[in-house]
C-alpha positions in Angstrom: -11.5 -11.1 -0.8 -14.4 -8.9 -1.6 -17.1 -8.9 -3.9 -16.4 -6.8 -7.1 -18.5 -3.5 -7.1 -16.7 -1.3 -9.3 -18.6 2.6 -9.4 -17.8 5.5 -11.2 -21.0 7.6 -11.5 -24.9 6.6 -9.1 -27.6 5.6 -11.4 -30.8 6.6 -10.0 -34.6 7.5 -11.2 -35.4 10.9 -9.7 -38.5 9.1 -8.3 -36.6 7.0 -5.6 -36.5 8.3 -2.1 -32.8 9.4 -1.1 -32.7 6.6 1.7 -32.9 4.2 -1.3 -30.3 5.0 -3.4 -27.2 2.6 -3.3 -24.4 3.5 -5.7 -24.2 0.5 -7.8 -22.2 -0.5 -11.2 -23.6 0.4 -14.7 -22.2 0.3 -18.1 -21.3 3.4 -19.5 -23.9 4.3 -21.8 -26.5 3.9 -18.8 -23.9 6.1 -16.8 -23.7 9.1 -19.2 -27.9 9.5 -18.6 -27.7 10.5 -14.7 -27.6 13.2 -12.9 -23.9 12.8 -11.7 -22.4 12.0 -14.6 -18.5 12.8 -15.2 -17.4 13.1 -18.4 -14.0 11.7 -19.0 -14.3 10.8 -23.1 -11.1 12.6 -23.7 -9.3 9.2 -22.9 -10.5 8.1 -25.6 -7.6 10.6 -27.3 -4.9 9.5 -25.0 -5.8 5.8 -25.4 -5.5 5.9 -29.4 -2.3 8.7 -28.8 1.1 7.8 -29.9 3.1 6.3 -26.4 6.2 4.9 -25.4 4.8 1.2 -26.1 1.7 -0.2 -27.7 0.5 -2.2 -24.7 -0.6 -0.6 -21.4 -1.3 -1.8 -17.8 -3.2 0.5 -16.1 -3.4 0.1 -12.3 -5.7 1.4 -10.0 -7.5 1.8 -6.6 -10.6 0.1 -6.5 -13.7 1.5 -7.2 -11.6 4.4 -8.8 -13.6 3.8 -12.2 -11.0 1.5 -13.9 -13.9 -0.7 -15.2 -16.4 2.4 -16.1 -13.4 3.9 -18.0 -12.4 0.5 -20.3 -16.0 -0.1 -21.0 -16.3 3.9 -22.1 -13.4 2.8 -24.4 -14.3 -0.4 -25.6 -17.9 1.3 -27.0 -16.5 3.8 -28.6 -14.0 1.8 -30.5 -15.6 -0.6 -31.2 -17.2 -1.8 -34.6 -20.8 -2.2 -35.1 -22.1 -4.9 -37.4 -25.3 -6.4 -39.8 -26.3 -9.8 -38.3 -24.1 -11.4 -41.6 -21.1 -9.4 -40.2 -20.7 -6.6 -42.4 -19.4 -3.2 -41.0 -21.7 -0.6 -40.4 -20.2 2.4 -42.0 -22.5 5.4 -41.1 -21.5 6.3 -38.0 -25.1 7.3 -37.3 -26.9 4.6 -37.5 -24.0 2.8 -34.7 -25.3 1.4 -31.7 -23.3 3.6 -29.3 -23.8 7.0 -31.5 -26.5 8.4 -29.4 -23.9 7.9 -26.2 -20.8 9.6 -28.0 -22.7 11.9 -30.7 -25.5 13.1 -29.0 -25.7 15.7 -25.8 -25.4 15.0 -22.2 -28.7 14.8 -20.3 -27.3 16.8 -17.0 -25.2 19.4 -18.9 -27.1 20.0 -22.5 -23.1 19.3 -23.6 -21.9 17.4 -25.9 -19.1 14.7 -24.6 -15.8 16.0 -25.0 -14.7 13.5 -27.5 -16.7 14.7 -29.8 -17.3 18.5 -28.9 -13.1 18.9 -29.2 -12.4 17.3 -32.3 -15.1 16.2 -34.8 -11.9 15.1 -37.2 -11.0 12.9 -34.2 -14.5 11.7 -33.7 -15.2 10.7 -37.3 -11.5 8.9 -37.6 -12.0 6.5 -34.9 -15.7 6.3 -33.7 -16.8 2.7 -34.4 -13.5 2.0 -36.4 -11.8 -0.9 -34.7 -12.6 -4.4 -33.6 -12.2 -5.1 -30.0 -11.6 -8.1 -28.0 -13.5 -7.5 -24.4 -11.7 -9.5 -21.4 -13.4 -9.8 -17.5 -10.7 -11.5 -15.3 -13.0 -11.3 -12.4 -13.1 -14.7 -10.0 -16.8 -16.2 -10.2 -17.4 -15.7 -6.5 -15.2 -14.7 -3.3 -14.7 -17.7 -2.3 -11.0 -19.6 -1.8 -9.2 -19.7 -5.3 -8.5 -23.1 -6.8 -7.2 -23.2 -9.8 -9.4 -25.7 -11.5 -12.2 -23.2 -11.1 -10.9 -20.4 -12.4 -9.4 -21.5 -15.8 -12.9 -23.4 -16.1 -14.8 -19.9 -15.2 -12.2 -18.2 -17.7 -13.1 -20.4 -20.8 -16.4 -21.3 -20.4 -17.5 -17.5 -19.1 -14.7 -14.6 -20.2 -13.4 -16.3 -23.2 -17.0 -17.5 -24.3 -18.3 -14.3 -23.7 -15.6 -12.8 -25.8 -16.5 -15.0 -29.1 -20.3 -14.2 -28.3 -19.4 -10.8 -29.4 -18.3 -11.2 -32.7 -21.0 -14.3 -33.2 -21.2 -13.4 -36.5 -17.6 -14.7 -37.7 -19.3 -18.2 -37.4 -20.2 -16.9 -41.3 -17.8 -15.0 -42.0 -17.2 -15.1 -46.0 -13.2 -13.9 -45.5 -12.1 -17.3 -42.9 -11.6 -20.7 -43.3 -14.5 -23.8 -42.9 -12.1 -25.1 -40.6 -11.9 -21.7 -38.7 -15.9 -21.7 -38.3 -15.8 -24.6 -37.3 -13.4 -23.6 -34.1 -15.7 -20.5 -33.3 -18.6 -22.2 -33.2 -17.6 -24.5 -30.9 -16.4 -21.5 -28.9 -19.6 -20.4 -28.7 -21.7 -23.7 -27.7 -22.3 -23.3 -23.9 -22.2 -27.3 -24.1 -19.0 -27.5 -25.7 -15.6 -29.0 -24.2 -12.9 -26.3 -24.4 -10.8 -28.6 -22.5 -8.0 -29.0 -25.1 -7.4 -25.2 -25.7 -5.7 -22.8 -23.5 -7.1 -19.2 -22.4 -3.9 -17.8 -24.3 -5.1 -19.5 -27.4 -8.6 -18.5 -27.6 -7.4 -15.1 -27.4 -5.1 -15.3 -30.3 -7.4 -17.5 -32.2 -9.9 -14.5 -31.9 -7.6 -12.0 -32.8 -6.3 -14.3 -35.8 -10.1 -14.4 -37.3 -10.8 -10.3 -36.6 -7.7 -9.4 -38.7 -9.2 -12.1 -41.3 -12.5 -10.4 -41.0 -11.8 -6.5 -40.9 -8.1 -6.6 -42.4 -6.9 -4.7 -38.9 -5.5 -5.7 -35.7 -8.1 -6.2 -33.1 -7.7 -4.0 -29.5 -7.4 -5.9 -26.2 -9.0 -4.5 -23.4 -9.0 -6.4 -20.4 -9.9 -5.8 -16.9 -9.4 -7.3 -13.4 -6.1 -8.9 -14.5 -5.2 -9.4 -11.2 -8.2 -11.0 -9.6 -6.6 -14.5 -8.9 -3.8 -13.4 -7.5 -5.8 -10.6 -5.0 -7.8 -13.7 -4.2 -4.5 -15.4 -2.9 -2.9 -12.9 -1.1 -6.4 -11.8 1.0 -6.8 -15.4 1.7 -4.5 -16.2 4.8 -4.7 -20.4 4.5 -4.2 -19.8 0.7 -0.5 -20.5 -0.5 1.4 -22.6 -2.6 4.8 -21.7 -4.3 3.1 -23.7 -7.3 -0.3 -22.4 -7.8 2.0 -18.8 -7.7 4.3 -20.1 -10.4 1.5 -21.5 -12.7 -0.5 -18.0 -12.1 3.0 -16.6 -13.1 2.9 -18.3 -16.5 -0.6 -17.5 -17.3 0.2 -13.8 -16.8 3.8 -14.0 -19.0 1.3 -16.1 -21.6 -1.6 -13.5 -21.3 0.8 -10.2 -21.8 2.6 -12.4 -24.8 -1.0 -13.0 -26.5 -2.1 -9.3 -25.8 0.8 -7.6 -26.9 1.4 -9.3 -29.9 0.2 -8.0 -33.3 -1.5 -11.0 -35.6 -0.5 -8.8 -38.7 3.1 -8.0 -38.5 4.9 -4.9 -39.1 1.4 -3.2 -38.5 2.5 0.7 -38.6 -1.0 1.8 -39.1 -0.9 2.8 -34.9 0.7 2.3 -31.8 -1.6 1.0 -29.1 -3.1 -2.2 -29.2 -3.7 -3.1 -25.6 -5.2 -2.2 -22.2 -4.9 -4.0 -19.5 -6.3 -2.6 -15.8 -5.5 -4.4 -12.2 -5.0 -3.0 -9.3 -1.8 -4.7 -8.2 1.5 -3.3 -11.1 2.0 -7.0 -11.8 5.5 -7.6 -13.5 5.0 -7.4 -17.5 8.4 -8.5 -18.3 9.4 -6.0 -20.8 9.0 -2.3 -20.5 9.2 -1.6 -23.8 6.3 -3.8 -24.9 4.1 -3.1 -22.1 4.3 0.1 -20.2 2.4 0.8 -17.0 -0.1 3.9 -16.4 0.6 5.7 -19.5 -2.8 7.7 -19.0 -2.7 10.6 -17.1 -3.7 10.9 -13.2 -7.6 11.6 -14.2 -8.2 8.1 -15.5 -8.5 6.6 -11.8 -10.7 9.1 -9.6 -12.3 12.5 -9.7 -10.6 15.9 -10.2 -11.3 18.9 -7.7 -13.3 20.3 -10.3 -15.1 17.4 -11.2 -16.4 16.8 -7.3 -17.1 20.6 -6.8 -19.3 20.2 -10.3 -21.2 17.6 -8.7 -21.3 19.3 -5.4 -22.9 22.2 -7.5 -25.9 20.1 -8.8 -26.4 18.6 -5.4 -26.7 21.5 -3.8 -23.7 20.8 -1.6 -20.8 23.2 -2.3 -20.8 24.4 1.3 -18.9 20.7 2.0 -16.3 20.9 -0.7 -14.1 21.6 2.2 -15.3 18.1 4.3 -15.6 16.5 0.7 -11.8 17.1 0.6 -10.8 16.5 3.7 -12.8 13.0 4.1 -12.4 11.4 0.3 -9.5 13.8 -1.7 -5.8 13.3 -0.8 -4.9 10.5 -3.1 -1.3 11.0 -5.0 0.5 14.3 -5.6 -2.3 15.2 -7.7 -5.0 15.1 -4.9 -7.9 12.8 -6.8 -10.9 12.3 -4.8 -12.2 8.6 -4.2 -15.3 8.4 -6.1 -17.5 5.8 -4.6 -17.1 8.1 -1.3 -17.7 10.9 -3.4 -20.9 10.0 -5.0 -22.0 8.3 -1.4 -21.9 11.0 0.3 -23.6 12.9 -2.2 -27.3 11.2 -2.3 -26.5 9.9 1.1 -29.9 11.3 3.0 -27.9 12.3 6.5 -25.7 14.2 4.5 -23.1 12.9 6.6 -19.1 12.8 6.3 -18.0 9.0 7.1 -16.6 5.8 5.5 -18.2 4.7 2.9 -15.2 3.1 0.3 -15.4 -0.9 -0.3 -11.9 -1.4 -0.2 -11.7 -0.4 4.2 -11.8 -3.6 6.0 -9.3 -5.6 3.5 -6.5 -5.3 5.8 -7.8 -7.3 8.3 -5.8 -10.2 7.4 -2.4 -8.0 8.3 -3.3 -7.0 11.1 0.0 -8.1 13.0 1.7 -6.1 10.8 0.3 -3.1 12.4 2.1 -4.3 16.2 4.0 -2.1 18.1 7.2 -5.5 17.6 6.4 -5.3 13.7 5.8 -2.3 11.5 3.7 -0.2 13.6 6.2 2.4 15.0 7.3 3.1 11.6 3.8 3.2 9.7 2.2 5.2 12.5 4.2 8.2 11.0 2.3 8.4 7.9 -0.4 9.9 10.1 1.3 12.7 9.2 4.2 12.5 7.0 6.2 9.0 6.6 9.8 8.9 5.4 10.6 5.7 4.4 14.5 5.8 3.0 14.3 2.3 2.1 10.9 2.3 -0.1 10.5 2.2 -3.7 6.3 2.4 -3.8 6.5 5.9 -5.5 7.6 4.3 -8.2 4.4 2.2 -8.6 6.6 -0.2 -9.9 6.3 -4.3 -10.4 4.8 -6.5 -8.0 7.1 -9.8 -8.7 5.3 -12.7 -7.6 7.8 -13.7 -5.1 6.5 -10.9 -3.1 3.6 -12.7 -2.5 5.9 -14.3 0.0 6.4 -11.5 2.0 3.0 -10.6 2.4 1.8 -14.2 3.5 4.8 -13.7 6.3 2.9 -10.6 7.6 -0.5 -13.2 7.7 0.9 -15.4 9.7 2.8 -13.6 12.6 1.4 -14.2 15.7 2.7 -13.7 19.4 4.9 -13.5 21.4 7.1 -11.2 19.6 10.0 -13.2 18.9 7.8 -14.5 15.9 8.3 -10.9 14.5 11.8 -11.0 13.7 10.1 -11.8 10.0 9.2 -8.0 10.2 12.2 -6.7 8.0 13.1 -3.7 6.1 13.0 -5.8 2.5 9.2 -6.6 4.1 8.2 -3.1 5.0 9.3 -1.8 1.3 6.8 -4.9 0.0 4.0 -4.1 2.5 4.5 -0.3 1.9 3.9 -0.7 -1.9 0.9 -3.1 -1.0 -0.6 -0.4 0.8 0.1 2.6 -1.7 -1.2 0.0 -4.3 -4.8 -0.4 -2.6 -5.2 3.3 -1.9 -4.1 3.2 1.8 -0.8 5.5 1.7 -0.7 7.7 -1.1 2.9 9.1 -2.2 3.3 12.9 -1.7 6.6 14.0 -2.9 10.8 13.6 -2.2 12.3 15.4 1.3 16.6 15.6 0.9 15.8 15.2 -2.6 15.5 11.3 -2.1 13.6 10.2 0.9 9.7 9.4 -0.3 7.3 10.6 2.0 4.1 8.6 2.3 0.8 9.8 3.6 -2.5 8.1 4.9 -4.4 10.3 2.0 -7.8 11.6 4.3 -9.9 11.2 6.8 -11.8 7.9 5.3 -8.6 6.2 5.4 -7.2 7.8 8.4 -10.6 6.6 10.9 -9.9 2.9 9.6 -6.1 2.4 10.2 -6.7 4.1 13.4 -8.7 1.1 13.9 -6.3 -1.4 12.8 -3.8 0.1 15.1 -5.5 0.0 17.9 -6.8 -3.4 17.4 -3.3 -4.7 16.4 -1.7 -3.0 19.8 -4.6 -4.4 22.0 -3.8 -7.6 20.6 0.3 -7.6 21.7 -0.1 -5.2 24.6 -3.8 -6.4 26.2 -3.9 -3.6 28.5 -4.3 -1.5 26.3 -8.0 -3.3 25.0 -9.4 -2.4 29.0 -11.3 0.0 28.3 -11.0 0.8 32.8 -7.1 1.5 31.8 -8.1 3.9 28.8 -10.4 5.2 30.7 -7.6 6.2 33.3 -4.9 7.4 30.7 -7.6 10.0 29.5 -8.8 11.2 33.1 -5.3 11.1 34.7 -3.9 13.4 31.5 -7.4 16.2 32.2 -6.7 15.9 35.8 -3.2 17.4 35.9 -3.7 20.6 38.0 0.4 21.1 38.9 0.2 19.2 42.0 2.8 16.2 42.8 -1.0 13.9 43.7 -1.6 14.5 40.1 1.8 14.3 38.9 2.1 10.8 40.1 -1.4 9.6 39.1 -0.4 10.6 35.5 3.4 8.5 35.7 1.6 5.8 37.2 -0.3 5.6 34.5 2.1 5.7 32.1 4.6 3.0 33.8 1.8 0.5 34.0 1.6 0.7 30.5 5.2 0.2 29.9 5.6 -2.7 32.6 2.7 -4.3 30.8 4.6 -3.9 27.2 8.0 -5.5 29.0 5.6 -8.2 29.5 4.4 -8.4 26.2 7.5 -6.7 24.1 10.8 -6.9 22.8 11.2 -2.8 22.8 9.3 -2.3 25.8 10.2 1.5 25.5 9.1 2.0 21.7 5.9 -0.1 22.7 5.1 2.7 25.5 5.2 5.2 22.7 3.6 3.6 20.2 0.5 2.5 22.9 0.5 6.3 23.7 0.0 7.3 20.3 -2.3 4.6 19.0 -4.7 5.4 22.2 -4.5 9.6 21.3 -5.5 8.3 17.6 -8.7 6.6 19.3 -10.1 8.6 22.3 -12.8 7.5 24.0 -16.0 9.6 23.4 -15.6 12.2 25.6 -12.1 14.2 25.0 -10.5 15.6 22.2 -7.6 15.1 20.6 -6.5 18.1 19.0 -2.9 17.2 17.8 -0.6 13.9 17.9 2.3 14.3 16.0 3.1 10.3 14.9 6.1 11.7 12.9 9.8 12.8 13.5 10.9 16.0 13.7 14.4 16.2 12.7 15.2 19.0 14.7 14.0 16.9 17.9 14.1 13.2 17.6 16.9 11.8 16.4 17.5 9.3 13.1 17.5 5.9 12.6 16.4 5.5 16.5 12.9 4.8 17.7 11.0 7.6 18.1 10.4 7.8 21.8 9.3 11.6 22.2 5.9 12.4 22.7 4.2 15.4 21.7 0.7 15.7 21.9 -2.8 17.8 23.4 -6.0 16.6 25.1 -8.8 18.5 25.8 -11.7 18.2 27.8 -14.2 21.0 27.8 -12.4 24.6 27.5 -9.1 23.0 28.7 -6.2 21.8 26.4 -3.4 20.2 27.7 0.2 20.2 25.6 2.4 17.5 26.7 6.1 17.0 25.9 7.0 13.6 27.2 10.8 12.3 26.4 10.8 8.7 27.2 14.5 7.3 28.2 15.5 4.5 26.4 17.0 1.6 29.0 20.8 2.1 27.5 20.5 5.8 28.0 19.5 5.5 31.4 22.8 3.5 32.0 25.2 6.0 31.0 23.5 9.0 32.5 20.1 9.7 30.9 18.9 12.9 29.5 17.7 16.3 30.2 15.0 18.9 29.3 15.9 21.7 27.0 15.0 25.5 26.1 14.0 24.0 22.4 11.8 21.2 23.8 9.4 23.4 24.8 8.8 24.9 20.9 7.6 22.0 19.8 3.5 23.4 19.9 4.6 27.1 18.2 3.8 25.6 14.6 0.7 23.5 15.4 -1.6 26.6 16.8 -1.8 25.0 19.9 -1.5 28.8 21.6 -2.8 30.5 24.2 -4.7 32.7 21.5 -6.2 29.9 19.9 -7.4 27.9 23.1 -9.3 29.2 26.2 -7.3 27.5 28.8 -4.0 25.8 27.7 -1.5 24.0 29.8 2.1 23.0 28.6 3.8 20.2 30.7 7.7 18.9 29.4 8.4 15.9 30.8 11.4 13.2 31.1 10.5 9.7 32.1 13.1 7.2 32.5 12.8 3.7 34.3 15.3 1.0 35.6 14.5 -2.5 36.2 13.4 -1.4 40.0 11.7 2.2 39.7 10.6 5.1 37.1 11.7 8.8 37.6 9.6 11.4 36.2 11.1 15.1 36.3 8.4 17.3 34.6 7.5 21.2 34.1 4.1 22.3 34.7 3.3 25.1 32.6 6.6 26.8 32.8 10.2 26.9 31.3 12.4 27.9 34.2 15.0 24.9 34.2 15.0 25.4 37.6 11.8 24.5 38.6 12.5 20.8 37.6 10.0 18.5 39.7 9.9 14.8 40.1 7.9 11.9 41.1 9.5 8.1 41.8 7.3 4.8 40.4 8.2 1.6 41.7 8.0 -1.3 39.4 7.1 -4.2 41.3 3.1 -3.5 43.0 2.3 -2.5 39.8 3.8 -5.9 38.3 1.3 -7.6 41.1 -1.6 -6.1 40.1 -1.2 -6.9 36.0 -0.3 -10.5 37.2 -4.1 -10.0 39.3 -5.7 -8.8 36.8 -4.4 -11.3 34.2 -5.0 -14.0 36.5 -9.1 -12.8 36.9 -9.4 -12.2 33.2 
């Protein structure tokens, strides 16, 4: 778990030094005074709009401005009062007028809530009462349950009641009622005998007494407590999850329902933001992400705006490529964003919060677990069996699954818990947190799933790499890596060559037998996972982690390579089709015409590189020996070469260097 630093906009004095600037949380009405702000106001419209149900759960990425956006809500609906409680009515004279009614320091503009529609403005500015919910955890520490409903009452709930302090006298509720909220808001109080559920509906009870109108629920971090669980690998317990589970179903009851009923006078009534699409029961009483894509993120206006003021808009396209990408409407990330922006270096790296939180899964990420199959989302992952597009419920039961993934270690016959039902869950995790982003259909039915941009793309290299260095161990010497690279740059046609490189490879493959129960998919996963993290010196120009239909073939591991390396001028294309044992058996395979087209739509040509080598290749492998029949840098079947690998020196010298390290 990670410390909650939600950003939407940097708050900075221009007389701070650029190597000081952090982006940090502010409110809203701080935010709207800076240099970068973003004006998003118009929610305001779609919040109070007329929707499919009154009560909304609004997921999001975080960081992504869920918080900035509630609290830009919350001010601008809610009431102002006199210290005895009465409503201020001249909407002037409102504590929040000046950030609503008043220009835009950066722009000279007026906020778009008010410039659009003044008859809007003056219906709802300052009209509503408003019930303001932090779900955070207290620290990042373990979750225990005790804590948290104690940090719930006496913090979020109090803090609730300490924002409509002046109910205590209140001329339109009971003695008995005042009574109640006073002792709500004495810090040295006992709440022990009420629930959170029924402060909240006690609060809402004593607004509508107040005003005569529903009070709005706006709540954020729902899901803290249960993100604490699920990052926490020595945290589970089928009966904290089934107690959380009630105090959700009770928290959606209390939110959703109105304290004055047959209220027609509007439709919403409650907002609710996580960043896991917990299970809400009933659709039709509480809908999820009913605002449209802008409320999480920046637009590609809105970033080359701020790129503008900066002084930046020659790295719109670096902008994009590290920190856009995220779901078929291509929002940019805007902690990164804003980073990157008053970063001094002016440099294009990570710089999101949430990289790093997947530490705990790492297993999942093995070549024996889901690795081979969320490697493709490198660059376009089909999943047939995934529902995540539809961002729909998380059902606590998942948690399950997820705690499965935490606790897979080696060797890999502790992976048969790596299962389809289990991908779906962890690819709907990893959409959830911003880590895949869903791009669209392919047959009409088949989601496709994408790691969104470079930000993302660097760290699950990272988890890749780490997770396959922790099956395969070869793979972590960095002598062997060293080798792989040199031996693929050294290929010059000759058979001295030829061999180094199949060496190479069948070391790698007798070390995942070792270490594998798909020795042959390992070898092709290791392969890709090591092109996806070079060392310093070569390039990588093209890796293709997904299948091509019209060259690997369905629902079998993808063993084909296809991939370039380059070292100075020189680019080498490889086509490498790795034999599966069973194949072997009843004859193998052969190189084809069409294997050799697999570069033409990557612009890996000999117009786009100086120097550039193509080499096709079959390797195939027995229990005793390896046969490598290549090309080099030519399609005449005919001029089929091969080199033969035995198996067993090079089993010696992994059991030597196993037995020194």
């Amino acid at each position: 778990m990670f410390p909650r630093v939600v950003i939407f906009v940097l708050a900075a004095t221009k007389c701070l030094a650029l190597e000081t600037i952090k982006v940090t949380y502010e409110t809203y009405d701080v935010l709207r005074n800076t240099e970068l702000f973003v004006d998003k106001s118009l929610l305001t419209e779609a919040f109070l709009e007329d929707v499919y149900s009154p009560n909304t759960l609004q997921t999001g990425r975080r960081s992504f401005g869920k918080t900035t956006n509630l609290d830009m809500i919350r001010r601008f609906l809610g009431i102002d009062v006199r210290p005895n409680g009465t409503m201020i009515n001249d909407k002037r004279r409102h504590r929040n007028y000046k950030v609503f009614g008043h220009t835009i320091r950066s722009t000279g503009e007026y906020p778009l809530v008010y410039k659009n529609s003044i008859q809007f403005f003056t219906k709802n500015f300052g009209e509503h009462p408003v019930i303001w919910l932090d779900l955070a955890a207290e620290n990042t520490g373990p979750y225990e349950e005790i804590k948290y409903t104690r940090h719930l009452m006496n913090g979020t709930l109090r803090e609730a009641f300490k924002s409509h302090f002046y109910l205590s006298n209140s001329s339109k509720i009971s003695s008995e009622d005042k009574e109640l909220v006073a002792k709500f808001l004495d810090s040295k109080s006992d709440l022990g005998s009420h629930s959170f559920s029924e402060g909240i509906s006690f609060l809402k009870k004593i607004l509508l007494a107040h005003y005569e109108r529903d009070a709005f629920v706006l709540a954020d971090n729902v899901d803290a407590a249960l993100r604490q669980i699920i990052f926490d690998p020595k945290r589970y317990d089928d009966q904290v999850i089934e107690k959380l589970g009630g105090f959700f179903d009770s928290l959606f009851d209390v939110c959703s329902k109105p304290e004055k009923p047959g209220n027609t006078l509007r439709k919403r009534q409650t907002l609710l933001t996580s960043i896991i699409p917990l299970d809400t029961k009933n659709p039709r009483l509480f809908s999820k992400n009913q605002f449209p894509a802008y409320f999480n993120g920046f637009t590609e206006p809105e970033v080359r705006k701020l790129s503008i003021i900066r002084n930046m808009e020659e790295h719109m396209d670096g902008i994009t490529a590290w920190y856009g990408g995220f779901g078929e409407n291509s929002t940019y990330n805007p902690y990164s964003v804003l980073s990157f922006l008053f970063s001094a270096s002016k440099e294009l790296k990570p710089y999101w919060l949430e990289l790093g939180s997947l530490e705990t899964f790492k297993a999942a990420f093995s070549p024996d677990c889901f690795g081979p199959v969320l490697i493709e989302a490198f660059e376009r992952g089909e999943f047939p069996l995934s529902k995540a597009h539809e961002r729909g419920d998380f059902p606590l039961e998942h948690v399950a699954r997820l705690k499965h993934l935490q606790n897979l270690r080696s060797p890999p016959s502790a992976f048969n818990q790596c299962s389809d039902d289990i991908l779906d869950t962890f690819i709907a995790f990893l959409v959830d947190l911003g880590y895949l982003t869903f791009k669209g259909f392919v047959c009409g039915s088949v989601p496709v799933f994408k790691i969104p941009n470079l930000e993302v793309r660097g760290y699950m290299s990272k988890i890749f790499y780490e997770a396959l260095a922790d099956q395969i161990p070869l793979n972590a010497d960095s002598r062997y890596r060293q080798e792989l690279f040199d031996a693929m740059t050294a290929l010059n046609g000759s058979e001295a060559t030829m061999e180094r490189f199949a060496r190479v490879l069948v070391t790698l493959l007798v070390s995942a037998e070792q270490n594998s129960g798909a020795a042959e998919s390992a070898l092709a996963h290791s392969v890709r996972v090591n092109l996806l993290n070079p060392p310093s010196k070569f390039r990588v120009p093209y890796v293709r982690t997904s299948r091509d239909l019209s060259f690997d073939e369905t629902n079998q591991p993808n063993l084909n390579l296809v991939f370039a390396v380059q070292e100075g001028d020189r680019t080498i294309a490889f086509v490498i089709k790795i034999v599966s044992a069973q194949k072997v058996a009843v004859g193998g395979e052969i190189l084809i015409p069409a294997d050799f087209k697999a570069f033409k739509s990557k612009g890996l040509t000999r117009k786009t590189c100086k120097e550039i080598i193509y080499v096709a290749a079959i390797l195939s492998c027995d229990e005793i020996k390896c046969k490598f029949n290549y090309f080099w840098d030519d399609t005449s079947l005919e001029h089929e070469k091969h080199v033969k690998i035995s198996k067993d020196p090079i089993r010696k010298t992994l059991k030597t260097i196993k037995k020194f390290n």
